[in-house]
N, C-alpha and C positions, 0 to 999 in steps of 0.2 A: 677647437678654437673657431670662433663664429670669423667668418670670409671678409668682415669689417668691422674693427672695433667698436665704432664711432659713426655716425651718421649727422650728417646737418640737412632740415627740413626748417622752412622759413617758418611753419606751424607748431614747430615744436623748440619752446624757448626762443623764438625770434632768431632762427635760424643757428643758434650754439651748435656748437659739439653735442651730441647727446648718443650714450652706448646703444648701438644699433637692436632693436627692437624693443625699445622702450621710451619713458618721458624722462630719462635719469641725467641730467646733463652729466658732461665732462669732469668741470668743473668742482659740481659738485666733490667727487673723489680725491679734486688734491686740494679744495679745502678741510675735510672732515682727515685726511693725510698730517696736514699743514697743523690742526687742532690736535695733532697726537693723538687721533685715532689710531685705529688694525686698519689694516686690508680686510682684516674676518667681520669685524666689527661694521665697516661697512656693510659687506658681502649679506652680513646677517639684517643689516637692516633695511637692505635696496635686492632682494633675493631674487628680483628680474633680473638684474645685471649677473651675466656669467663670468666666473672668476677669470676664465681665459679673457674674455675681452678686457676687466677691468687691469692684469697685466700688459697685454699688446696695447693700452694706450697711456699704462707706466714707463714699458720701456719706449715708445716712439717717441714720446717725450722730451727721456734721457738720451735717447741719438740727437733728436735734434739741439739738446742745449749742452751737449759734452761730446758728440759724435760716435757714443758707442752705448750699447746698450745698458741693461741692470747687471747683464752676466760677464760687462768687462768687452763684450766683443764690439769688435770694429762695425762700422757698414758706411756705408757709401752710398748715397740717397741720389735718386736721380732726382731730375728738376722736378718733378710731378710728384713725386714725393718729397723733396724736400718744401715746396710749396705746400701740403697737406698739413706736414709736421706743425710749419709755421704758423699756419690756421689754427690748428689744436690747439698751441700755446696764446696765441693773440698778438703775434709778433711779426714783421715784414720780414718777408726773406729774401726781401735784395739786397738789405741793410745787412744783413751778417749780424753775427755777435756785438 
């Protein structure tokens, strides 16, 4: 599992989310999700993105808009991560739910 799912660089997509060592935004994944796509289906069409990353930034996701992961588990976000989460999705996180 690559050490960071997701990278933002002001050069790449104007600073988006994008899966760390690539041009693949975030994004991109829970639209083609969202369109009733795969996960493989992706996977197979963006084969820069590694499947572990394209997970660890399904489930931080799912913590940050339900508190618990894809597996059901609980976690507990410190400010600095919960501050991340909320970036990835596009949402303030002083605002809360």
């Amino acid at each position: 599992m690559p050490t960071q799912a997701y990278l933002r660089d002001p050069e790449i997509h104007s600073g988006a989310a994008a899966f760390a060592g690539t041009r693949v935004a975030v994004w991109v994944l829970f639209n083609w999700l969202a369109a009733g796509k795969s996960l493989d289906d992706f996977l197979d069409t963006h084969p820069q993105v590694e499947r572990a990353a394209a997970l660890a930034a399904l489930d931080e996701a799912s913590r940050a808009l339900v508190g618990q992961d894809s597996r059901g588990e609980c976690a507990l976000l410190s400010g600095n991560e919960l501050t991340q989460q909320a970036d990835l999705l596009g949402v303030d996180a002083a605002q809360g739910p």
